[in-house]
N, C-alpha and C positions, 0 to 999 in steps of 0.2 A: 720801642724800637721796631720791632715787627708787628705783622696787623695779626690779630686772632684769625683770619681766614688762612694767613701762612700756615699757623701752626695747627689749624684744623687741615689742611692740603697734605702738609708734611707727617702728621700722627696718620692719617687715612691712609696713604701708601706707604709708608713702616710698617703699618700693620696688615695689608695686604700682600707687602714683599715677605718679612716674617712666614704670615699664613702658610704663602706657598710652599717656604723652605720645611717649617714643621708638613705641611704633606708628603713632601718627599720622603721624607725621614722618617716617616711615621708608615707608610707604605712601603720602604724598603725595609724598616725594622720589622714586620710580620712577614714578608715572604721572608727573615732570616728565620726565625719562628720553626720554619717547614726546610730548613736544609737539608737533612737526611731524608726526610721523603721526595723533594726537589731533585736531588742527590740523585737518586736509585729510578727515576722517571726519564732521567737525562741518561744517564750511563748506567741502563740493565746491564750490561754487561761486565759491568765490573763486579755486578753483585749476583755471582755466577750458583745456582741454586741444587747442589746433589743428595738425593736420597741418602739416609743409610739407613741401615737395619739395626744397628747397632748406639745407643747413647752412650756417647765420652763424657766424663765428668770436667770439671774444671782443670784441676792438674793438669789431667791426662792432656786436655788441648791445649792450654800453654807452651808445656810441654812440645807439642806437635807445631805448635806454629814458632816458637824461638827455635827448635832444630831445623827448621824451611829455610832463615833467615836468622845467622849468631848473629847481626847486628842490632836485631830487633830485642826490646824488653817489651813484655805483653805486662799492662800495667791495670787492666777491669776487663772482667769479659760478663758478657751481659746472657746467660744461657738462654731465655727466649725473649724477645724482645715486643711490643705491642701490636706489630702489624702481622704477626705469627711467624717471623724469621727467628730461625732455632739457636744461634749463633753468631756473635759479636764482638771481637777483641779490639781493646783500645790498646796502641801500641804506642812505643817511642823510640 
């Protein structure tokens, strides 16, 4: 019905349009990879950095950040985290 050169035409750009899509996808799926460093590059600000002299244990800052905000539930808090940030509560 169709000539082999169709179906060589047609496999050739499937598989070039394909290709492209998995690049996209495969390039945005690593900078997801890096969000919280991505994150904290874009908006210092958010990730506002204060001395203390003092270390609070876990409770203690639970504690401290569900009394800031009763609507919040502090649900993991990461005491130091990899890039030397002392301090990280995942909340809900």
């Amino acid at each position: 019905m169709f000539k082999r050169s169709f179906w060589v035409w047609l496999h050739r750009w499937a598989g070039l349009s394909i290709a492209g899509f998995l690049m996209v996808v495969s390039l945005t799926g690593s900078i997801l990879a890096f969000y919280e460093e991505l994150e904290q590059i874009i908006n210092p600000y958010w990730y506002p950095v204060h001395a203390r002299d003092t270390a609070l244990d876990a409770a203690t800052l639970a504690e401290r950040v569900e009394a800031r905000e009763p609507r919040l539930l502090v649900r993991k808090i990461e005491l130091q985290g990899f890039d030397g940030t002392t301090a990280r509560a995942s909340i809900r």
